[in-house]
C-alpha positions in Angstrom: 0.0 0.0 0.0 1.1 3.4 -0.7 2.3 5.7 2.5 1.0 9.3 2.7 3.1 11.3 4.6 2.6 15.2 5.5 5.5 17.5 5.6 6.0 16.7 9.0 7.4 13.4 7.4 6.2 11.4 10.9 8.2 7.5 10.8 6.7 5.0 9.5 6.1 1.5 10.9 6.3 -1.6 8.9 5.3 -4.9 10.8 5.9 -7.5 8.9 6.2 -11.6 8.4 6.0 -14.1 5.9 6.2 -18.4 6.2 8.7 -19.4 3.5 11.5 -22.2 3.8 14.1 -20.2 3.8 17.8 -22.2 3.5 20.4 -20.4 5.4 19.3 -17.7 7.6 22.9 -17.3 8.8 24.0 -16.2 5.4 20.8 -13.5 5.2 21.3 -11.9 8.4 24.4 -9.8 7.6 23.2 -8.3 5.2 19.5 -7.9 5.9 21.3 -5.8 9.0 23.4 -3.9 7.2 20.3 -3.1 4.9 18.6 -1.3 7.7 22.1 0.3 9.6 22.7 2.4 5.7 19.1 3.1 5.6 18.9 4.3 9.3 15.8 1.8 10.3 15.3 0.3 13.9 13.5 -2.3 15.2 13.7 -5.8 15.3 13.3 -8.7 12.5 13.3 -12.6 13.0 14.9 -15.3 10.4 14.3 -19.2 10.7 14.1 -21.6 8.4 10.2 -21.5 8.3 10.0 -17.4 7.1 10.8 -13.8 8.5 9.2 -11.8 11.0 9.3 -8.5 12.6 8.7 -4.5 12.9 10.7 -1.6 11.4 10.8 1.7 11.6 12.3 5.2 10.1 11.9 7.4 7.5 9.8 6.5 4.3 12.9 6.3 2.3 14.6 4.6 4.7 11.9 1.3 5.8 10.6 1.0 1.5 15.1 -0.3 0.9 14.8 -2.2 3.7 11.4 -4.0 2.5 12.6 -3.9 -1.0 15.3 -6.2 0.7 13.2 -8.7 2.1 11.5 -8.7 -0.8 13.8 -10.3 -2.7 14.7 -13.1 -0.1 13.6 -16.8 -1.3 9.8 -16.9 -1.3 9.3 -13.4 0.2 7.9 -11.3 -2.5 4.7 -11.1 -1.4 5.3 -10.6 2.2 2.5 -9.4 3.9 3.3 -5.9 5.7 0.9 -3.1 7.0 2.2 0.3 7.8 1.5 2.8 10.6 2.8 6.1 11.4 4.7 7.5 14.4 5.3 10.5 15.8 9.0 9.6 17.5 10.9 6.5 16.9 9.4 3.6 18.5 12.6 1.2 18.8 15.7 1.9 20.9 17.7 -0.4 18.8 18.0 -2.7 15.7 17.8 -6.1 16.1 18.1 -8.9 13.5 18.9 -12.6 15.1 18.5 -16.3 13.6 15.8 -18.0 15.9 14.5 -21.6 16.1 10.8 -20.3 15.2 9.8 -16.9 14.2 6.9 -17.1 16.3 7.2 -19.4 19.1 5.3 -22.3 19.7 6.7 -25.3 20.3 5.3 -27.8 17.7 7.8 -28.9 15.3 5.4 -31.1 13.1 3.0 -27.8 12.6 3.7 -26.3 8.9 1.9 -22.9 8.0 3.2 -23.4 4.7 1.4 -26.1 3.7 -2.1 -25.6 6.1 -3.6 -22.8 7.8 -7.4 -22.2 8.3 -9.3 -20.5 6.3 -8.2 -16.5 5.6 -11.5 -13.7 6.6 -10.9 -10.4 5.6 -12.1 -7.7 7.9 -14.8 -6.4 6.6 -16.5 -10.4 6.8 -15.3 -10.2 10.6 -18.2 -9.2 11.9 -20.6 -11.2 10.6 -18.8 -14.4 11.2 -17.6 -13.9 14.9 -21.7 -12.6 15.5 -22.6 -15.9 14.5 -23.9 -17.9 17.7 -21.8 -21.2 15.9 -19.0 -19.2 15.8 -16.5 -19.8 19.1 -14.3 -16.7 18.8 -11.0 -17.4 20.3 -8.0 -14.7 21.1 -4.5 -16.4 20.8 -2.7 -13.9 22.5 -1.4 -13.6 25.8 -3.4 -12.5 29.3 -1.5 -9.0 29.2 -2.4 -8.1 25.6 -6.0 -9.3 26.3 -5.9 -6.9 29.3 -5.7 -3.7 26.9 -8.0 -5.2 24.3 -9.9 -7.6 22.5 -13.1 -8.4 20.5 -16.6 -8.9 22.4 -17.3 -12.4 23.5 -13.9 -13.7 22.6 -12.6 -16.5 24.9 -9.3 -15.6 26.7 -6.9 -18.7 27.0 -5.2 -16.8 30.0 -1.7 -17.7 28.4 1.5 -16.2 29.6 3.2 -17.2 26.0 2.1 -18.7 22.7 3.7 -21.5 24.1 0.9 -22.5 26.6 -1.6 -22.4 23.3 -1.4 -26.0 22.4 -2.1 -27.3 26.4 -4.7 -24.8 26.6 -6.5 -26.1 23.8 -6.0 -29.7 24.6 -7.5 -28.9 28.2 -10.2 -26.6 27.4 -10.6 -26.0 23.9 -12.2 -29.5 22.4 -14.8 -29.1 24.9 -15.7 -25.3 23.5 -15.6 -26.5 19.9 -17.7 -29.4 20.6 -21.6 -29.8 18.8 -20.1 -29.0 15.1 -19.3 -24.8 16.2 -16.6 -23.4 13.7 -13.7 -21.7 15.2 -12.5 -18.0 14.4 -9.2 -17.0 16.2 -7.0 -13.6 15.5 -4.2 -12.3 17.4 -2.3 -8.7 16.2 -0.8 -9.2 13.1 -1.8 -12.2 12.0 1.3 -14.6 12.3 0.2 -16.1 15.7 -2.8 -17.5 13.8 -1.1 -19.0 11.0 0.2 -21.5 13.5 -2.6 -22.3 16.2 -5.0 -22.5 12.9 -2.6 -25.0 11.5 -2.2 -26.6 14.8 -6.1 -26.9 15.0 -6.5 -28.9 11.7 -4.2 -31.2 12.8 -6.1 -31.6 15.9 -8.8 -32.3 13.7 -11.0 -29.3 13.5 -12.5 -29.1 10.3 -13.7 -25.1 10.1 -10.9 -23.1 11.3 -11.0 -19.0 10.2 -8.4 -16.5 11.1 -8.5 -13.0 10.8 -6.7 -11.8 8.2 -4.0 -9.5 8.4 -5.1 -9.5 12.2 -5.9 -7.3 14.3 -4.0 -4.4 13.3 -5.7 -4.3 9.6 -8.9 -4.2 11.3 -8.6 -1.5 13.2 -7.0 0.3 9.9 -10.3 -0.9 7.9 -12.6 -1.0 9.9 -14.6 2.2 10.9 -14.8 2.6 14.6 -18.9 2.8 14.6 -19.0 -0.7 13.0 -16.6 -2.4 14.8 -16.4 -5.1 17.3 -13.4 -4.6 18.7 -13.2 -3.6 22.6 -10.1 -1.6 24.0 -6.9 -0.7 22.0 -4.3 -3.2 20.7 -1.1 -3.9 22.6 2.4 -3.5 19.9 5.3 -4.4 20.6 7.1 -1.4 20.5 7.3 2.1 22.7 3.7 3.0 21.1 2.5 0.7 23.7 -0.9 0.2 22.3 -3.6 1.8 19.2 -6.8 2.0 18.7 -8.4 2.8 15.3 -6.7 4.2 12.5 -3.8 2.7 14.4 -3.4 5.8 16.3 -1.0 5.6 18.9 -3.3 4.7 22.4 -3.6 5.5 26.0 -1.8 3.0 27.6 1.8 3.2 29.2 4.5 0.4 29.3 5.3 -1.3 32.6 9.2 -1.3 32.3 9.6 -3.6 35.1 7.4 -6.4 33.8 6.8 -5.1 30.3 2.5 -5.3 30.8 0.3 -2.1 29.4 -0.8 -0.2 32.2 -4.3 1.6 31.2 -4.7 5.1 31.8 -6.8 4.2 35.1 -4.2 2.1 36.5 -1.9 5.0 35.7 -3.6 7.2 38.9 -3.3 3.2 41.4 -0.5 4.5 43.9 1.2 1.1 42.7 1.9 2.7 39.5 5.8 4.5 39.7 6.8 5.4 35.8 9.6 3.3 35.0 9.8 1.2 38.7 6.3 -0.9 39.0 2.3 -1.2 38.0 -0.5 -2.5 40.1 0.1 -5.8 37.8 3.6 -6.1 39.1 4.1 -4.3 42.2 3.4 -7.2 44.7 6.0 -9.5 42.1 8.4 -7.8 43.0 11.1 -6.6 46.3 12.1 -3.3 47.7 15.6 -3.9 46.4 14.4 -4.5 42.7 12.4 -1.7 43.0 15.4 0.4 44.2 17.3 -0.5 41.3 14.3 0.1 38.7 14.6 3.6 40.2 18.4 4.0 39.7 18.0 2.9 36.3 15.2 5.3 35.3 17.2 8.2 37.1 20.1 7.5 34.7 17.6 7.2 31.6 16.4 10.7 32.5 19.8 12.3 32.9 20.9 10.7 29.4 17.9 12.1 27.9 18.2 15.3 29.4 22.0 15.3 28.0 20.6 14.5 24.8 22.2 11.7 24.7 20.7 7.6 24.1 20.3 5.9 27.3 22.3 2.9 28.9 20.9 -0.9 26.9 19.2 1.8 23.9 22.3 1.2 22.0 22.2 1.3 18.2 24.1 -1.8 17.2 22.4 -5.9 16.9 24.6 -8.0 19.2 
């Protein structure tokens, strides 16, 4: 899709994956990094042998090379990619690393490449997860769910896409039982191309996923029609968006790494950089004290104009 930028020229944000056997993901990570270091983009992308995944960031220029790199890896022309804007940049560093999975779930057997459930574009959302036969499940984690999700979807209560397959083998039979289809989505879409192809092989014959996830429905979607309930937790220093994928109103836990909603922002549990109401008992006095030190020296780098101790440039 084309980007429209004002003069302002705001970043853009490219999230980003694709399921493709790639070969040697140790050869394409030099220079898929040095691609984004000459073309001053941040974030962080994924290569294993099953596909790429990730989010980028920085100027228009900048984030089109890059993709226009990963475009021409083996099988990735078509990768699938929706943009955003943001205001500041929304990555401390750049990250490209070699992985097992790109998305990790533990099931070695499960191929998206050669089954997934069926694709539903957003604007056939609606109708299907209204549909009383439809069991509408969210295959993200407890602290995304907490920020956002669609009305009447079952919550696993997961704590990583590794707990998916149990959860479903405990509880999930049981909810698909009497013939009911099975709708899932998670925020980009990649999560679902492995818990749909984990389904069929569990034998569920209709399996949907939301496609291009939730992030292209809230893009698509007009907020009066929509389903959706909250804002959508990212994985970046946006924190969360609502529709139109404008940035939301939730802050970043940087103890535990959980969106804290702009209610628990007033809990006196809440200390920016140091705890949230979700974390605050998880944790001692001593951790605490050193959360403080660290946000005291992230202020005084700022302050100095300068990039903060760990927000360093450089993959390592």
């Amino acid at each position: 899709m084309p980007i429209t930028q004002p003069l302002s020229e705001p970043l853009v944000v490219a999230a980003l994956y694709r399921f493709t056997r790639l070969a040697d993901c140790t050869a394409m990570r030099a220079p898929l990094l040095d691609a984004c270091r000459q073309n001053g983009v941040k974030g962080t992308l994924l290569l294993a042998h099953e596909g790429i995944n990730g989010t980028i960031a920085g100027n228009a220029q900048g984030v089109a090379a890059v993709l226009g790199h990963i475009r021409g890896l083996q099988g990735c022309a078509d990768v699938d990619v929706k943009f955003a804007a943001a205001e500041t940049m929304p990555f401390h560093r750049l990250k490209v690393r070699v992985k097992r999975e790109i998305v990790t779930m533990g099931q070695p057997d499960i191929d998206p490449v050669a089954s997934v459930g069926t694709y539903v574009d957003p604007h056939d959302w609606n109708a299907l997860i209204a549909d009383p036969d439809t069991v509408v499940i969210d295959t993200r984690n407890r602290y995304e769910v907490m920020a956002g999700t669609f009305a009447g979807a079952v919550d696993p209560g997961t704590t990583t896409f590794r707990d998916f397959p149990d959860w479903f083998n405990r509880e999930g039979h049981r909810l698909v039982s009497a013939g009911k289809r099975v709708a899932m989505f998670c925020t980009g879409g990649i999560r679902c191309e492995k818990s749909t192809a984990f389904l069929k092989q569990e034998g569920i014959a209709e399996v949907y996923h939301l496609k291009g996830g939730i992030l292209r429905y809230l893009e698509e979607v007009p907020a009066q029609e929509s389903l959706w309930r909250g804002e959508c937790f990212v994985f970046d220093e946006r924190v969360t968006v609502g529709h139109g994928l404008v940035q939301g109103t939730h802050a970043l836990c940087r103890a535990c790494r959980r969106p804290v909603s702009a209610a628990d922002q007033q809990s006196p549990h809440f200390e920016e950089g140091i705890s949230c109401p979700a974390c605050h008992a998880e944790r001692s006095d001593e951790q605490r004290a050193s959360y403080r030190e660290r946000h005291r020296q992230e202020q005084l780098a700022a302050a100095r104009g300068e990039a903060h101790v760990g927000a360093r440039w450089e993959d390592n």
